[in-house]
C-alpha positions as CSV (number, residue, x, y, z in Angstrom):
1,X,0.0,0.0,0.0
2,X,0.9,3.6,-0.9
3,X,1.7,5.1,2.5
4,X,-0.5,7.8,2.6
5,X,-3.0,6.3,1.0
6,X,-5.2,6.8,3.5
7,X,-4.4,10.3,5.1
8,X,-7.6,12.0,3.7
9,X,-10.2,9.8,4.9
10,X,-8.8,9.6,8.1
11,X,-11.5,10.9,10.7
12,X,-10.3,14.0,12.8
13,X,-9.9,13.1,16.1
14,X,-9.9,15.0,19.0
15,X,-7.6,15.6,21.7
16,X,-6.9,12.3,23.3
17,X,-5.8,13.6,26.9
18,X,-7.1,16.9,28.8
19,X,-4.3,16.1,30.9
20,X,-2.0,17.6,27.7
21,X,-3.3,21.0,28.2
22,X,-1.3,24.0,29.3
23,X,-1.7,27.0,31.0
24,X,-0.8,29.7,28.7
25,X,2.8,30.6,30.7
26,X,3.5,26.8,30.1
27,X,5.9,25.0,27.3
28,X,3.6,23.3,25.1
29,X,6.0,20.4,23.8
30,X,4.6,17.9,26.6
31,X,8.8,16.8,27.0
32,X,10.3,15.8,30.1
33,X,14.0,15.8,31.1
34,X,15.2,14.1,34.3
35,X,17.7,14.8,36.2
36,X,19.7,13.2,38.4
37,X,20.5,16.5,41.3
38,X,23.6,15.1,42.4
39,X,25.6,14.6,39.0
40,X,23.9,17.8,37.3
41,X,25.4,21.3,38.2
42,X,27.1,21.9,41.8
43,X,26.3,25.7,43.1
44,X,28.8,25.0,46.3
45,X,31.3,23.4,44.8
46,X,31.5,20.7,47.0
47,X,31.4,17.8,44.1
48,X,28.0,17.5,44.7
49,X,25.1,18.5,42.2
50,X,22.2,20.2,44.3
51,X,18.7,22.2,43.5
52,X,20.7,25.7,43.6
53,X,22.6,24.5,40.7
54,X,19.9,23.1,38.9
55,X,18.3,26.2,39.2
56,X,21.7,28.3,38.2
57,X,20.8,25.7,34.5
58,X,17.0,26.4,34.3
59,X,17.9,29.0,31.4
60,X,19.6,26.1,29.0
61,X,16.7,23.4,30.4
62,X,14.3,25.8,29.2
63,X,16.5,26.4,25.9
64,X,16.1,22.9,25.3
65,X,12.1,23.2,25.1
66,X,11.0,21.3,27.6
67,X,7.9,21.2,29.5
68,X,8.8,19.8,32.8
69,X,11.7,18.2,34.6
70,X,12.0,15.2,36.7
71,X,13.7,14.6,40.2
72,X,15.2,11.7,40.8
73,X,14.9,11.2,44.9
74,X,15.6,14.4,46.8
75,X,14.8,12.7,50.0
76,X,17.2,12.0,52.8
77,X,19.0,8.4,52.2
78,X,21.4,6.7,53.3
79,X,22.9,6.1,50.0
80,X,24.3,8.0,46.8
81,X,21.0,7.2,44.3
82,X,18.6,7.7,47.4
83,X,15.9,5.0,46.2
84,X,16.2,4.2,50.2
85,X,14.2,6.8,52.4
86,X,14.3,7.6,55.7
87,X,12.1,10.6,55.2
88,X,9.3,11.1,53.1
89,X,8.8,15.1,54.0
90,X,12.4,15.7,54.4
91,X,15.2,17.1,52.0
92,X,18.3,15.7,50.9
93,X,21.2,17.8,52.8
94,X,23.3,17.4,50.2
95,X,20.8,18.9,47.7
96,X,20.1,21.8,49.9
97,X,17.0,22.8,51.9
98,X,13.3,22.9,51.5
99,X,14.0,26.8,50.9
100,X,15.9,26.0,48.3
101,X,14.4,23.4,47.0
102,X,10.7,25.8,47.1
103,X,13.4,28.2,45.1
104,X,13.7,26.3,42.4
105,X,10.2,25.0,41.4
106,X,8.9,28.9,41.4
107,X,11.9,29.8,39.1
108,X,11.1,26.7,36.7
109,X,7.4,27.5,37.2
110,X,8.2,31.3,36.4
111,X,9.6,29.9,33.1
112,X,6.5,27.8,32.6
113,X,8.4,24.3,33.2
114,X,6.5,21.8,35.8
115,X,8.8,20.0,38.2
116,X,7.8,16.2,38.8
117,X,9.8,14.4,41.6
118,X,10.2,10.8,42.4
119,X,7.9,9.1,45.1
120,X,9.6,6.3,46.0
121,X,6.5,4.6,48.4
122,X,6.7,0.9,47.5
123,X,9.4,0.3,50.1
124,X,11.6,2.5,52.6
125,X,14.9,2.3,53.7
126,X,15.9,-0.5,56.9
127,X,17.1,2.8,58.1
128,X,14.0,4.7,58.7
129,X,12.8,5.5,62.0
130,X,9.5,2.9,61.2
131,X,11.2,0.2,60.0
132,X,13.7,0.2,63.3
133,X,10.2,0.7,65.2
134,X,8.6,-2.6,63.5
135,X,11.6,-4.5,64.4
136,X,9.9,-4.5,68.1
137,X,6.8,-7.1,67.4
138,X,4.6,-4.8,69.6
139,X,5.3,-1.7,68.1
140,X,2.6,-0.5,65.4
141,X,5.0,-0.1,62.8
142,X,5.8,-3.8,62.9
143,X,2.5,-4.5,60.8
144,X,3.6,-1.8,58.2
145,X,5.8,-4.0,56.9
146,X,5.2,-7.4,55.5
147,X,7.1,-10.0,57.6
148,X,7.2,-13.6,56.9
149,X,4.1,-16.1,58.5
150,X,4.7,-20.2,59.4
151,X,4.8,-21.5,55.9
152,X,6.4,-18.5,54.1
153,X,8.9,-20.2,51.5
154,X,12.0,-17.9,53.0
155,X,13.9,-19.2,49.6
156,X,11.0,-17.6,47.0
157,X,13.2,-15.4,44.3
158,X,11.2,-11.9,44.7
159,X,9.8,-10.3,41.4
160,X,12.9,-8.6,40.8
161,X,14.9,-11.6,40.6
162,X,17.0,-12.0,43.8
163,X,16.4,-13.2,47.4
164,X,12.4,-12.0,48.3
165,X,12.7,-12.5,52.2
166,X,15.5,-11.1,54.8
167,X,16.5,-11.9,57.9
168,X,16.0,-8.9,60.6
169,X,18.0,-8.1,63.4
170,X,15.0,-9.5,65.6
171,X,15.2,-12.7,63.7
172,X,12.2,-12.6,61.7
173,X,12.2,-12.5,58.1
174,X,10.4,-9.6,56.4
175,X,10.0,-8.8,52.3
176,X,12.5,-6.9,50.1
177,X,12.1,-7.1,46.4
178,X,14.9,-4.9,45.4
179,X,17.2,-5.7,48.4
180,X,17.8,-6.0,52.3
181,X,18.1,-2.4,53.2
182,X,15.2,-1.9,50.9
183,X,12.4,-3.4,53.3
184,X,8.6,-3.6,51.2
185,X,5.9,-1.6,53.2
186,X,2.6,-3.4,53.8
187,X,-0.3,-1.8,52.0
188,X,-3.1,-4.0,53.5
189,X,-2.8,-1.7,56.5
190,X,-4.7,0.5,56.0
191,X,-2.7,3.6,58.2
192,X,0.1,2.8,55.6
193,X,-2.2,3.8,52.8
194,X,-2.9,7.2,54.7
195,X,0.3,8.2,55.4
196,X,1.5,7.7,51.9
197,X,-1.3,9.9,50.7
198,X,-0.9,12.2,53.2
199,X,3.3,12.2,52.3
200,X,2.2,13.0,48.2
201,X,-0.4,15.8,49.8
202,X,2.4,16.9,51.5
203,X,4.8,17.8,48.6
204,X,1.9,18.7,46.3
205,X,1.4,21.7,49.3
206,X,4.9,22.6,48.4
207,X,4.2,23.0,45.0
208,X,5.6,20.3,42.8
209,X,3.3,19.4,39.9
210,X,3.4,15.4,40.3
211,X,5.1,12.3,40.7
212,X,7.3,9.6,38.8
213,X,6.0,6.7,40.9
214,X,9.1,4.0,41.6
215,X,8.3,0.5,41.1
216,X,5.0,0.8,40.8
217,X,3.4,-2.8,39.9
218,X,5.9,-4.2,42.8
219,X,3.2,-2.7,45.5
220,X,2.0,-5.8,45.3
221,X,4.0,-7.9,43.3
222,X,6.3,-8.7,45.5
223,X,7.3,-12.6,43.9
224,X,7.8,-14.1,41.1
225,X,4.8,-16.1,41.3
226,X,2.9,-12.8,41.7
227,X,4.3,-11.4,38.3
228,X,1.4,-12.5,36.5
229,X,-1.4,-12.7,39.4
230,X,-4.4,-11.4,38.5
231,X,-5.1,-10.8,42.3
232,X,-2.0,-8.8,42.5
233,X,-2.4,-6.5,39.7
234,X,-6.3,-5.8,41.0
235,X,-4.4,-5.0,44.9
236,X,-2.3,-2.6,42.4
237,X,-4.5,-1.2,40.4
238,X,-7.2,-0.4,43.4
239,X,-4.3,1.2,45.6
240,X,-3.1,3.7,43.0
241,X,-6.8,4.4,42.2
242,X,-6.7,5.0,45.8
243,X,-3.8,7.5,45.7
244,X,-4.9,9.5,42.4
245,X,-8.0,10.1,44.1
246,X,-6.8,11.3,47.4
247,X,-4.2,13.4,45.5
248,X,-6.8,15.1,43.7
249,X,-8.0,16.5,46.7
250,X,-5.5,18.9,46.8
251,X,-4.5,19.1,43.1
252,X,-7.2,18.3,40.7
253,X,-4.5,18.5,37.8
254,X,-1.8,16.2,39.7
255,X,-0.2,14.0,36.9
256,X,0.6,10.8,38.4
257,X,3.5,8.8,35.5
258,X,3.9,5.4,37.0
259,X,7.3,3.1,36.6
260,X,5.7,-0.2,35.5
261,X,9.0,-2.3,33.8
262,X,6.9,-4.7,31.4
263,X,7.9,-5.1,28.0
264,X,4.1,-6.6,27.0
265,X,1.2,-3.4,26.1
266,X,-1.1,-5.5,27.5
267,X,0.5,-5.4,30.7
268,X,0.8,-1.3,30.8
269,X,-2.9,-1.1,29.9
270,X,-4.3,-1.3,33.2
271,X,-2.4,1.0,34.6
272,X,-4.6,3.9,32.7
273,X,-6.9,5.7,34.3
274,X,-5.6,5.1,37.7
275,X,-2.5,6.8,36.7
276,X,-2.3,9.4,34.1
277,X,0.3,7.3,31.9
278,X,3.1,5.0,32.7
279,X,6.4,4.6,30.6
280,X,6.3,2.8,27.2
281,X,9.3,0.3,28.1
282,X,8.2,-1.7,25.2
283,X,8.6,1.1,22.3
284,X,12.0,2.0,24.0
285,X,13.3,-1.4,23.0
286,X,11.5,-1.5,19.6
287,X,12.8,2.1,18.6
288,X,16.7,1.3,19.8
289,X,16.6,-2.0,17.8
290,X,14.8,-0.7,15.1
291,X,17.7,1.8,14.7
292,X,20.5,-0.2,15.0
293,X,19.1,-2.6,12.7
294,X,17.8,0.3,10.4
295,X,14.4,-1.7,9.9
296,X,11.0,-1.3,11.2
297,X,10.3,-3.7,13.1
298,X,6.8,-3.0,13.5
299,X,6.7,0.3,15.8
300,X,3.7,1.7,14.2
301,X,1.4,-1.4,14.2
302,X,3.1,-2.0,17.8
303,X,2.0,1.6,18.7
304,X,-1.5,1.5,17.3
305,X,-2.3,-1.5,18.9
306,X,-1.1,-0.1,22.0
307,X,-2.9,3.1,21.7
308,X,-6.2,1.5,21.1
309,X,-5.8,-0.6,24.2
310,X,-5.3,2.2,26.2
311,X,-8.1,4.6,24.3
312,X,-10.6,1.1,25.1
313,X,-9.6,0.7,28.8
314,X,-9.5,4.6,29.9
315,X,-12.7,5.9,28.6
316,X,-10.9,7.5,25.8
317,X,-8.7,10.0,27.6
318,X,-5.1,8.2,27.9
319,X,-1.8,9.8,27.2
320,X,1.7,7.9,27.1
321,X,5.7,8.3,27.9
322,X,8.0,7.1,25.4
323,X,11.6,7.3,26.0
324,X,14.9,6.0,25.3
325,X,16.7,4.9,28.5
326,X,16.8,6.1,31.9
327,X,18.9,5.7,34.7
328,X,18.5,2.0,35.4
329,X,19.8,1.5,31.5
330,X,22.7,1.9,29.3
331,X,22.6,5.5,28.0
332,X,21.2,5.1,24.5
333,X,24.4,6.6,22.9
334,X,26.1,3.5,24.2
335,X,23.8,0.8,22.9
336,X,23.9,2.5,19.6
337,X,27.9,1.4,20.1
338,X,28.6,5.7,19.4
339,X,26.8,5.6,16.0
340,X,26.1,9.7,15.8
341,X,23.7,9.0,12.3
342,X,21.6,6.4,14.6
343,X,21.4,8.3,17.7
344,X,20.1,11.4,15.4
345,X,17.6,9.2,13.8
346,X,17.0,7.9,17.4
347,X,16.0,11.2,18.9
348,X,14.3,12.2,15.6
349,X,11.6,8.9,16.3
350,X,11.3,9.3,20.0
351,X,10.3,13.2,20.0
352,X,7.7,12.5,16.9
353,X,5.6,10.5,19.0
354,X,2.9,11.6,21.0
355,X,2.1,11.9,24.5
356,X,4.8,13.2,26.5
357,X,8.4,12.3,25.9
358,X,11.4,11.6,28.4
359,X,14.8,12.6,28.0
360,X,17.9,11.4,30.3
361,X,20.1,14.3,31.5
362,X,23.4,13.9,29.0
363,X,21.3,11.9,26.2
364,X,20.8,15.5,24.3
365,X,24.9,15.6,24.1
366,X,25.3,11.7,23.3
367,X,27.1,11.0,26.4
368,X,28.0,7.3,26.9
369,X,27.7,5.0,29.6
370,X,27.3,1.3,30.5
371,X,26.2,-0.4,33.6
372,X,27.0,-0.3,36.6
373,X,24.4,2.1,37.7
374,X,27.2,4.7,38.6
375,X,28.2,4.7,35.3
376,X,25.5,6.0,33.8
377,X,24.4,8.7,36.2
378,X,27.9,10.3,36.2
379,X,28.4,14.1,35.5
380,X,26.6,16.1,33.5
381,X,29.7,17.9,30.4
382,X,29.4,21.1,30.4
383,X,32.5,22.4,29.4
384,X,34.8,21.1,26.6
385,X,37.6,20.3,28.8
386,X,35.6,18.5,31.1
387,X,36.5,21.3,34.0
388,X,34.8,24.4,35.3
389,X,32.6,26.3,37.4
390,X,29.5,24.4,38.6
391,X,31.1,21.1,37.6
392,X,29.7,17.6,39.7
393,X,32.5,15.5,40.8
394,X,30.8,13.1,42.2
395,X,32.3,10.7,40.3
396,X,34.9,10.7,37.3
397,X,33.8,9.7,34.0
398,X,34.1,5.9,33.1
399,X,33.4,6.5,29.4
400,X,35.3,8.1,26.2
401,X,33.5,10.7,25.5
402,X,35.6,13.7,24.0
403,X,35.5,17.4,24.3
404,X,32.9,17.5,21.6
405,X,30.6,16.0,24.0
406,X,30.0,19.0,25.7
407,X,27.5,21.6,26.7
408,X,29.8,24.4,25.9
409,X,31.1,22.6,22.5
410,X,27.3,21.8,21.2
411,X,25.7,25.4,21.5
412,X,28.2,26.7,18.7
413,X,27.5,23.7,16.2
414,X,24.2,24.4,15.0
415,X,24.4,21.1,13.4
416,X,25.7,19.4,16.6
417,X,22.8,16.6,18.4
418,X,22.2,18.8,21.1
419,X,20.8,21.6,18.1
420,X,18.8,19.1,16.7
421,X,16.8,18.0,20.3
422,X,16.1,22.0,20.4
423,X,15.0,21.9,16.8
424,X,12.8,18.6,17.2
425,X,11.1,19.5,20.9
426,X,10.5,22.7,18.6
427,X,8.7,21.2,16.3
428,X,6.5,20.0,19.0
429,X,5.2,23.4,20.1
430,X,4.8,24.3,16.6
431,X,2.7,21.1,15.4
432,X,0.2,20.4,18.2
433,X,-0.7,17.1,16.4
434,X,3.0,16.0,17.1
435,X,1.8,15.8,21.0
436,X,-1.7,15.4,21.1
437,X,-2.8,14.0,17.5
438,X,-4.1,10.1,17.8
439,X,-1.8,8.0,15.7
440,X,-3.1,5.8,12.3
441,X,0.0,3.4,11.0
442,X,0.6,3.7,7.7
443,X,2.3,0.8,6.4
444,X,4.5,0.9,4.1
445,X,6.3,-1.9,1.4
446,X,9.8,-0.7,2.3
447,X,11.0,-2.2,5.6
448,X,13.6,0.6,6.0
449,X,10.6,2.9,6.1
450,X,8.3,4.2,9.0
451,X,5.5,6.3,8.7
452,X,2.1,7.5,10.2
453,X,-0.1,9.9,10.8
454,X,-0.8,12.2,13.7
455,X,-3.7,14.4,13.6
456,X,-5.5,16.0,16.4
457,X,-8.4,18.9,16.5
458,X,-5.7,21.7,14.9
459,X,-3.6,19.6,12.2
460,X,-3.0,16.6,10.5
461,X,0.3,15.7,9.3
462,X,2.0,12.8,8.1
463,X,5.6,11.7,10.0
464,X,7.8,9.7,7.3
465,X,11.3,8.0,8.4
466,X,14.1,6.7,6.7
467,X,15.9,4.2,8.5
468,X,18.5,3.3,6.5
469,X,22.0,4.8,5.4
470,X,20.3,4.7,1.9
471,X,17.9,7.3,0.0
472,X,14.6,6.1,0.0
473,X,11.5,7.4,-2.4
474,X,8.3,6.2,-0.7
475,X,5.3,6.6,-2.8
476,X,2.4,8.4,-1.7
477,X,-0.5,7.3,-3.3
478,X,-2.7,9.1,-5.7
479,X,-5.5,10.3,-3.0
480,X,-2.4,11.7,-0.8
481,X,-3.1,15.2,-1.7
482,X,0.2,16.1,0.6
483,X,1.2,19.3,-0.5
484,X,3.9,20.7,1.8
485,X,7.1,19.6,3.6
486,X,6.1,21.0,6.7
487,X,9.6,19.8,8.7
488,X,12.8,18.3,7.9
489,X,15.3,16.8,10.0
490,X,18.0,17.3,7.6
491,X,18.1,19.5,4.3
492,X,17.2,17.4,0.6
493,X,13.9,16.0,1.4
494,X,12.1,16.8,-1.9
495,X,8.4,15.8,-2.5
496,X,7.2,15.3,-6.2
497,X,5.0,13.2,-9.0
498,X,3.0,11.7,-5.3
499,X,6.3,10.9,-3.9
500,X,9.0,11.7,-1.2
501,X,12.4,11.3,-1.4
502,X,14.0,11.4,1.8
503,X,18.1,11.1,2.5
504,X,19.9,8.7,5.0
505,X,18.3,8.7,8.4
506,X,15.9,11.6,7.3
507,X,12.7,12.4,9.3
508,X,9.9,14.8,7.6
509,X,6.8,16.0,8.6
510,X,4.3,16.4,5.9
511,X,1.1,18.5,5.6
């Protein structure tokens, strides 16, 4: 079939997500960036990234287009990532204070960009005061955790993969999915449930705009043998149905984006409607392999179907979160194996999808990095020669990244990758169907070829790929009627005789 055969009979649909709407002071491009405080831009030069430096870098965040910024943890922890709590209302002293944390969301919220922070709620750290409290069987806090009864298999592998139950001080066994110091909090009590609605109510007070929720299926899905339990995912669902609700009481517009690592659609699903969205883990897989082996491996028919399900099971009104990688994955710059064309061609796909789109601090440079975790949360390059003012040295780097992979190096190239995010989250506040628009596959004959439409109340365009290191010329079809290269990734797209010719790794946006 022609690929856009179809694009005139096409119904307009319209907007699929109230949620997408912004205030008028508000980036419109619906992308996130996260951040990782302690590796991004250090105000007291102490090594250590903090929220006065992030706010010192809210000009270039807002340079880059964005429409809001994720935390990761800012709570007080015991360790460097701080996925272990030991208070849910408190600040990171590292990071700063709660002055200066209030600082920096009314200078991103002057400049219209929302600040999301991690809730981390599915577990605490063995340090915090209530876990040391439940190790006493009388004290209250010893049923907010979930400790093993008589016939608890004390060798069952968690969800996660390693050891579910650990041995206590006290000599009882309680549940850690991720790890020992990472104790699982019990949400069939129900003054757990409060206080963890009261802890978002909390911060919401303070003025954030939402949460990245941490490990959000493992609430309840605490064993293998609960990865696929229907009675576990209805305990999830009804909790964070729960949450949302209680939320709302103080924020009606709280956006809830919830960590759900399945690599199955029909295992995301669910999740809308009690949450705004959760992250598309399986479109980040199918858009890095889809590069690197410069086919389509089905990303349109794979988002389509995914869309629908979503569309069916929220009443119409769902929104998604592609990405690339995060911080629990190699940067995507690495899995391309330092392939500049593909990692182009990589940010080109990701920030032509809908719904609202995350970006890893460092992916807009191309820095590298490979497990371990340190290794790819390490210091964000700003200068050239990989020293200056503001500078986190938290860490060295572990990767080979030159001088070229630089803040300071990338503003003066207007051809360099960090020029082309700008250009591409641009597009995004230019074409509102490039955020909001429902998307129609269009398949097309040639594998190295991806294409759909997007089209929402305001505009219908067509998004055409080529994957390959190769020209393609992708016919149109007759009934196209396209008559304009609206955007171009890269100059010599040319559109003629109801087709377009499109250069290696070339992304255009037709009207």
């Amino acid at each position: 079939m022609a690929v856009a055969a179809l694009l005139l009979s096409l119904p307009v649909h319209a907007r699929q997500d109230a949620s997408t709407a912004q205030p008028a002071a508000q980036a419109s491009s619906g992308v996130y960036y996260e951040i990782f405080v302690r590796a991004f831009y250090d105000s007291k030069g102490n090594g250590v990234g903090d929220f006065n430096g992030i706010t010192a870098k809210l000009d270039y965040i807002k340079s880059l287009g964005v429409s809001g910024i994720w935390l990761m943890p800012i709570n007080p922890s015991p360790s460097y990532h701080g996925y272990d709590i030991t208070d849910y209302e408190g600040i990171n002293p590292q990071y700063g204070t709660m002055q200066d944390f209030k600082h920096l969301l009314d200078e991103a919220h002057k400049r219209g960009i929302k600040v999301v922070m991690d809730m981390v709620i599915n577990h605490t750290s063995d340090q915090h005061p209530w876990f040391k409290a439940a190790l006493n069987p009388n004290d209250p806090h010893h049923d907010w955790y979930v400790w093993a009864k008589p016939g608890s298999d004390l060798k069952a592998i968690s969800a996660t993969g390693g050891p579910a139950w650990h041995r206590a001080r006290n000599g009882e066994y309680y549940v850690g999915v991720f790890t020992s110091a990472m104790p699982d909090l019990n949400y069939d009590n129900p003054a757990v449930r409060k206080e963890m609605i009261d802890v978002g109510k909390f911060w919401l007070r303070q003025g954030v705009d939402g949460f990245r929720l941490d490990a959000a299926q493992h609430i309840y899905d605490d064993l293998r043998t609960d990865m696929d339990s229907p009675v576990a995912l209805e305990k999830n669902i009804a909790w964070w149905t729960e949450y949302h609700r209680g939320l709302e009481a103080i924020d009606p517009n709280v956006w809830l984006v919830g960590e759900v690592a399945r690599h199955n659609p029909d295992d995301l699903t669910p999740y809308m409607g009690p949450l705004n969205t959760v992250f598309n883990f399986p479109v980040a897989t199918q858009l890095i392999e889809s590069v690197k082996q410069e086919r389509n491996l089905g990303i349109g028919r794979g988002l389509a179907y995914t869309y629908a399900a979503y569309r069916a099971h929220a009443g119409g009104q769902f929104d998604d979160a592609p990405f690339l990688s995060n911080h629990d994955q190699d940067r995507v710059m690495s899995q391309l194996e330092g392939n500049m064309a593909h990692m182009r061609l990589a940010a080109a796909l990701l920030l032509t999808l809908p719904g609202h789109p995350f970006i890893y601090y460092g992916e807009e440079l191309g820095m590298q990095g490979s497990k371990p975790d340190e290794d790819i949360r390490e210091p964000m390059r700003w200068y050239r020669h990989g020293d200056g003012p503001g500078l986190a040295r938290w860490k060295g780097w572990s990767t080979s990244d030159g001088p070229d992979v630089s803040v300071e190096a990338e503003q003066a190239d207007p051809d360099s990758l960090l020029n082309l995010y700008r250009k591409l989250i641009g597009w995004r506040e230019q074409v509102s169907a490039l955020r909001d628009g429902a998307l129609h596959n269009m398949p097309a004959d040639d594998p190295h070829v991806l294409a759909y439409t997007l089209q929402d109340a305001q505009s219908r365009v067509l998004v055409v790929h080529n994957l390959s290191r190769e020209t393609r010329v992708v016919p149109l079809g007759a009934d196209a009627h396209v008559a304009t290269i609206l955007l171009q990734s890269k100059s010599g797209v040319a559109l003629a005789s109801g087709q377009v010719s499109l250069p290696p790794y070339a992304t255009a946006i037709l009207q």
